[in-house]
N, C-alpha and C positions, 0 to 999 in steps of 0.2 A: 965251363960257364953256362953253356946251355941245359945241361943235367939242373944245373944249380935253377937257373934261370924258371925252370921247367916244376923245380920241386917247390918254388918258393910260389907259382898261379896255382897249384893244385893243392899247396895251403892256406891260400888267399881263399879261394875258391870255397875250401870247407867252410872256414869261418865268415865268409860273407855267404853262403844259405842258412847257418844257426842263424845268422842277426835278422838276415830279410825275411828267414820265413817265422820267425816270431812275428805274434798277431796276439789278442786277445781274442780265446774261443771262452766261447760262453754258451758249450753245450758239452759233455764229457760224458766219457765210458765206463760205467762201473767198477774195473778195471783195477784191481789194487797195485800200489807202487811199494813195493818193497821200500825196509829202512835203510839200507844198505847202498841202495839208489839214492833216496833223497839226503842221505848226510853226505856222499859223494860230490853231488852237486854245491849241498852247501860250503862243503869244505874247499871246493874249487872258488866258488863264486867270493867267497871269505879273504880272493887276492884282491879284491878289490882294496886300488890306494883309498889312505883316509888321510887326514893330514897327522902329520908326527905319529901314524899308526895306529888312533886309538881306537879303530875297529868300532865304529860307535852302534852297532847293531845288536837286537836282541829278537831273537824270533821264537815262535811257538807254535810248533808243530802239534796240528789236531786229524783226524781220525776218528773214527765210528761216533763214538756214544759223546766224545767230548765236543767235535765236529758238532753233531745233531744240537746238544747245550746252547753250543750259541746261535747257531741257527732259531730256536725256540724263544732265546734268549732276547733276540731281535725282534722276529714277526711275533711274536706275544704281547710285547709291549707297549702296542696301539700307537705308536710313535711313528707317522708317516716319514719318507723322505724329504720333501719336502719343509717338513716341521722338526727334522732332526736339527739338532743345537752346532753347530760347525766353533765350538767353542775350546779347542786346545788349540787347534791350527785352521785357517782358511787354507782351502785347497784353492777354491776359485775366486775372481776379482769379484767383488761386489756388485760392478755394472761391465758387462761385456760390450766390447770395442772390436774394430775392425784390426786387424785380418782373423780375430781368432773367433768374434762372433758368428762370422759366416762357416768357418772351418768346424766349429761345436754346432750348427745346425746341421749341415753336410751330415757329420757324424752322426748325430741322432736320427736323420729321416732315410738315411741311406741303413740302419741295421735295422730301424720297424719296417720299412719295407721290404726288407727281406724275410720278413717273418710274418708279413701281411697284416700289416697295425697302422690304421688311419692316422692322419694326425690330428684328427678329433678323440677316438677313441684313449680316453685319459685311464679308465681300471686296466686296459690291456698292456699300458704305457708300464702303469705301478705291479702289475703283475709279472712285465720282465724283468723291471728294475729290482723287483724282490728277489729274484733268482740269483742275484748276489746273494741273499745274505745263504744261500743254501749250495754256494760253493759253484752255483752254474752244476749241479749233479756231481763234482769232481772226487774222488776217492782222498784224497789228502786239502786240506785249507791251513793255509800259516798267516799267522796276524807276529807283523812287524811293531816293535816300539824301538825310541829312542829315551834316555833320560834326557829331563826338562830343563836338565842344569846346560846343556850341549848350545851352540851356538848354530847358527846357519850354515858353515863351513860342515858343521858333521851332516846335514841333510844332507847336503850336495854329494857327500861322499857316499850316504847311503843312497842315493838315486842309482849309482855307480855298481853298487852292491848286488842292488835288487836287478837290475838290468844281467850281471853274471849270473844270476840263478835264471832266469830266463833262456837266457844264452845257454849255459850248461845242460838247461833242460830240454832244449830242442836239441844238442849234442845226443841224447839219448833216445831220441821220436816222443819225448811227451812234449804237452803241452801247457800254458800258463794263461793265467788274465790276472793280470794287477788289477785291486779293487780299491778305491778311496773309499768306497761307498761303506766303507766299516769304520771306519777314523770319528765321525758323532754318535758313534753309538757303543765306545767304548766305556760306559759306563753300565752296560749291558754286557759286554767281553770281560771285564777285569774279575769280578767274583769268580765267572769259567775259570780262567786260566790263572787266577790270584796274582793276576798284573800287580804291581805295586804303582803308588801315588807316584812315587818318581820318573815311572815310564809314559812317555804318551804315547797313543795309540797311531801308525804311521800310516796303516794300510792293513789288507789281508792278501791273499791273492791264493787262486784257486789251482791244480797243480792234477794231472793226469795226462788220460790218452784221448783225443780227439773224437767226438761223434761224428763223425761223417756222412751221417743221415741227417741231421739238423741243418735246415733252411739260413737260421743264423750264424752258421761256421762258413756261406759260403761269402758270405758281403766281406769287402776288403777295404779299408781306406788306403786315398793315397797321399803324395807330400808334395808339399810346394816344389816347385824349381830350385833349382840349388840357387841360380840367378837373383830370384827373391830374396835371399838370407847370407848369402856371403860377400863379402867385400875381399877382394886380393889389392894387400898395399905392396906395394915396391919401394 
């Protein structure tokens, strides 16, 4: 019992540093990630439940020249962030409320100042937030869709999804940042990658090995109290 006891903390243990030391980095190492790694991962992260299975994911794998496309494809388009159209999906509430308005300011002034960005300084603000659309430097970027016929049940399940690619990829010492920041501007991605009309654009997210020189890989958010969010009924 104690062998057993013993081997079952020491595979806790693994899979509780993939989960914790996931983070969005958003600075990367040039670094190429072999195919053979990343369909690895997808193919693991692909247990993810869905309901009755129907696996409602579709991903697109980019690299060098096709990568650069949309990246060009984006910042060429004079189409601020701000002024992007959030017209398949809203990602965020229209007017932000407590506890999550305080937690989205935290977030934002706790990574510009890590990178030494006023909170006046507005081109320095659009200049990191551009560094999405260029993958944060990463050697591989993948842009997630779902078809538009799917209910809310398949989101939830891809949330699921994209979290095991994460997980899997810290399994291997890379690293990941989920991006919304690509989802209003997938009418700039679909010619790249010849999305069809019946996919919406869900995300992108950037995928390598960690810079560990960059100022902004060192800021960390943290989480509520578990006391804040759970209720135990009996």
């Amino acid at each position: 019992m104690l062998e057993k006891n013993s081997r079952i903390a020491e595979d806790a243990a693994i899979v509780d540093e993939a989960i914790t030391s996931r983070r969005s980095v958003r600075a990367f190492l040039p670094d190429m990630v072999d195919d053979d790694t990343i369909r690895a991962i997808l193919m693991v992260a692909a247990r993810a439940p869905s309901g009755t299975n129907m696996q409602p994911w579709r991903v697109y794998v980019t690299k060098g020249e096709v990568k650069q496309r949309i990246s060009d494809a984006i910042l060429n388009s004079g189409i601020r962030a701000e002024k992007a159209e959030w017209d398949e999906y809203r990602y965020y509430p229209d007017q932000f409320f407590e506890p999550y308005l305080s937690r989205r300011r935290a977030n934002g002034f706790g990574l510009y100042g890590a990178i030494g960005i006023g909170k006046r300084e507005v081109d320095k603000m659009r200049a990191q937030h551009d560094r999405n659309f260029i993958f944060f430097d990463a050697p591989v970027g993948m842009i997630f869709t779902v078809d538009r016929r799917l209910n809310k049940g398949s989101w939830i399940d891809y949330g699921m999804f994209l979290q095991n690619i994460m997980v899997a990829a810290r399994g291997r010492g890379l690293h990941t940042c989920p991006q919304a920041a690509f989802a209003p501007y997938h009418r700039q991605i679909r010619p790249v990658l010849n999305i069809p009309e019946e996919e919406v654009v869900v995300c992108g997210m950037a995928l390598g090995y960690e810079d560990n020189s960059k100022p902004e890989n060192e800021f960390r958010t943290d989480r509520a109290p578990l006391e804040d969010w759970v209720t135990f009924a009996e």
